[in-house]
Steps between C-alpha positions, in 0.01 A plus 500: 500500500855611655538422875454814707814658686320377810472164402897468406631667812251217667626197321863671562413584889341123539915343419645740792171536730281252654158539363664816291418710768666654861145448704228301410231725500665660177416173337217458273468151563126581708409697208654344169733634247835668627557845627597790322846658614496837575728751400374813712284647636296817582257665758214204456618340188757224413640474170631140361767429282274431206376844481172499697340670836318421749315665796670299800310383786793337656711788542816294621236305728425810671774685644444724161252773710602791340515359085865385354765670459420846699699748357625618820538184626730410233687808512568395884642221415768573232572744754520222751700267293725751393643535877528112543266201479591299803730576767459197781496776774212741622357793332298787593236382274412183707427753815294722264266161366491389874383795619255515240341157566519542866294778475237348236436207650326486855680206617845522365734646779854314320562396189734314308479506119631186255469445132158304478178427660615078584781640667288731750203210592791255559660756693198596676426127600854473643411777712152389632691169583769622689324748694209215570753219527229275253526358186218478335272732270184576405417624144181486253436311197568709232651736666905516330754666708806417231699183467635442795451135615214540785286704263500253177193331718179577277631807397392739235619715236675310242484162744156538458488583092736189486330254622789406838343554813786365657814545347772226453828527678292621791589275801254327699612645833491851349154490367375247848562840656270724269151471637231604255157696584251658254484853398227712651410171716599606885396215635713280289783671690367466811461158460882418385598739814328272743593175357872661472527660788811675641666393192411788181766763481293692296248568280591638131186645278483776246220709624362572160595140327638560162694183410138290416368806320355810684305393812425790750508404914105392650397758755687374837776258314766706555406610862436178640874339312596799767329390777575113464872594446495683861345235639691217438834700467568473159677798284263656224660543185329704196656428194433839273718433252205631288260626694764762675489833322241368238220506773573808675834697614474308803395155306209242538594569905404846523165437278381213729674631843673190609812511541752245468847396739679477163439624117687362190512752201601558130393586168457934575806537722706356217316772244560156219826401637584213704407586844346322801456595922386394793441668798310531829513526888853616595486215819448280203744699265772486685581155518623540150862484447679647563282686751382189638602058436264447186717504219392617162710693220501658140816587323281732271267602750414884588616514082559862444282501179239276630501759799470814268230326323300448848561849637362632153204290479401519864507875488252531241246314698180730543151494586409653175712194303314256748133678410585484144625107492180470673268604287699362192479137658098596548493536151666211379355237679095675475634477135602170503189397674308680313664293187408183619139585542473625144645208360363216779847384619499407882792757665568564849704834497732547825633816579658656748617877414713511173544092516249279331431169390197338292438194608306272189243386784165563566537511932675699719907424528560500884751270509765274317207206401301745337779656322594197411161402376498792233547401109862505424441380139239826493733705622770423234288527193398855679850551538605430109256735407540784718926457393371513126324784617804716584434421918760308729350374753651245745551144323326304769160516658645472838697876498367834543442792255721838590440838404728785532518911495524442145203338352196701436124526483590398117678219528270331747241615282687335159559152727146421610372571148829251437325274779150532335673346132722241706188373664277439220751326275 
């Protein structure tokens, strides 16, 4: 049989890319086999280069909330490109965004946008240290806040689908600095506060952890990070870099009513272009440059077609979308559940509003070892078979599941009678 389109442009992509690929969760490696290449893409389906479609449950690894390709959204943007793609000097567009987030997010007072979600937790961190005047940081296992080198301590995501819990090239200093506690496990933070006391600049955490699959906050975890971080001085950061928008307008924050000193963010305000933020307390805020002595830049930052894309995307938010995403991510994961009872599997579905992940476990996944502890080789034969199926969903057991505006009662419908076929192989 002829190699697939896919499978040249992979053995062509492998001589100019390492692994073939620009991030490592696109790899199949977790999985087997190689990925297909997609050519485009529309509402909730992607199309490959060999021909074939698939209902996508990555959506762009979530920013995707209202389905590909909007029509107006694209419209907006040949408009936007057709006045200029980058100028290096403010816009009105950047005040339009800020304003926007501002006013969605409780705790955001200032914000400064950059081009990725790494850039605003390291940012972020240089903040809570300079205003704190301490070095080190608390963050969870399995908890990924990008690739900056103080987060590449048990982190998640594609770290985690990898295999690296620590990556090389990381210096020892760095990660001596990164302090690690257990997600939904209070006391394990209390404990490193004591033993390092007066010396944590902050504590980082996404409040609905999505980088070791889906795993929703225990009743008082968020509350009592707050309440330890007041007590021994240390700056709160919420890294929503999913969770903001996808949760609520006002993000995991405004669900659980804790709010944070700072907030990173991506994924929605870019509307699927390359977009990050991070924002807060203006006493904290203002000790950015060139407002304040912490120095951080973006040549491309405050992009006028990444800021188009945000103001777009943002403004579509609605309680009726958030109701609907709702009851669609009911759906799929009773569905999914419901699958693995017919057919005997063991499955531990997390979700958390229009974000999902089955876990191929029979216990509850509370944390990074129980993640952990899930079937991986389970999940990639599931995996093969729901891609056979005509359903892309994430190529790792450690990601979450996204829905969109754009899929329907009939496509979750068609994937968990996919899921009931992929499980009974």
């Amino acid at each position: 049989m002829p190699a697939s389109e896919s499978v040249r442009l992979f053995n062509r992509a492998t001589r100019v890319l390492p692994g073939g690929v620009n991030s490592p969760v696109r790899a199949f490696g977790a999985v087997g086999g190689r990925p297909p290449f997609i050519e485009r893409a529309r509402g909730a389906r992607l199309y490959d280069v060999d021909g074939r479609s698939y209902i996508d449950y990555v959506m762009s690894w979530g920013p995707l909330i209202h389905g590909h390709a909007p029509p107006e959204l694209t419209r907006a943007l040949r408009a936007a490109a057709g006045r200029g793609t980058s100028f290096g000097a403010p816009t009105a567009r950047e005040v339009e965004l800020g304003r926007l987030v501002c006013r969605l997010v409780p705790s955001i007072e200032r914000v400064r946008f950059v081009n990725s979600g790494t850039e605003a937790t390291m940012s972020a961190v240089r903040v809570a240290r300079a205003a704190t005047g301490r070095d080190r940081i608390v963050k969870f296992a399995g908890c990924y806040h990008g690739h900056g080198d103080a987060f590449l301590v048990q982190a998640g995501s594609g770290a985690t689908t990898l295999g690296v819990p620590t990556s090389p090239g990381v210096a020892r200093a760095t990660a001596a600095d990164t302090l690690i506690a257990t997600y939904n496990d209070i006391e394990s933070v209390d404990r490193l506060c004591r033993a390092h006391r007066d010396t944590i600049a902050a504590v980082i955490v996404e409040p609905i952890a999505g980088n070791m699959g889906v795993v929703p906050p225990a009743d008082g975890f968020l509350a009592g990070l707050r309440e330890l971080c007041d007590k021994h001085g240390a700056v709160l950061i919420f890294d929503e870099v999913i969770s903001g928008f996808r949760a609520s307008k006002g993000g995991a924050q405004a669900v659980f009513g804790v709010l944070p000193d700072l907030t990173c963010l991506g994924k929605i305000i870019g509307g699927g272009l390359p977009v990050g933020a991070y924002g807060g307390r203006t006493d904290l805020m203002e000790r950015v440059s060139p407002a304040g002595p912490v120095y951080q830049a973006g040549t491309l930052s405050g992009n006028p077609l990444a800021m188009t894309a945000g103001i777009w995307a943002l403004s579509k938010l609605s309680a009726p979308l958030y109701r609907r995403l709702d009851k669609l991510g009911n759906r799929l994961a009773s569905g999914l559940r419901e699958a693995a009872r017919e057919t005997g599997v063991p499955l531990t579905v997390n979700a958390a509003g229009s974000v999902l992940t089955p876990f191929f476990t029979a216990g509850p996944v509370t944390d990074y070892a129980a993640a952990t502890a899930a079937d991986t080789d389970a999940y990639a034969a599931f995996f093969r078979g729901m891609l056979q199926r005509g359903i892309y969903p994430p190529p790792s057991q450690f990601e979450g599941w996204f829905l969109s505006d754009a899929h329907t009662e009939r496509d979750v419908d068609r994937t968990v009678r996919a899921a009931h076929q992929a499980l009974r192989r």
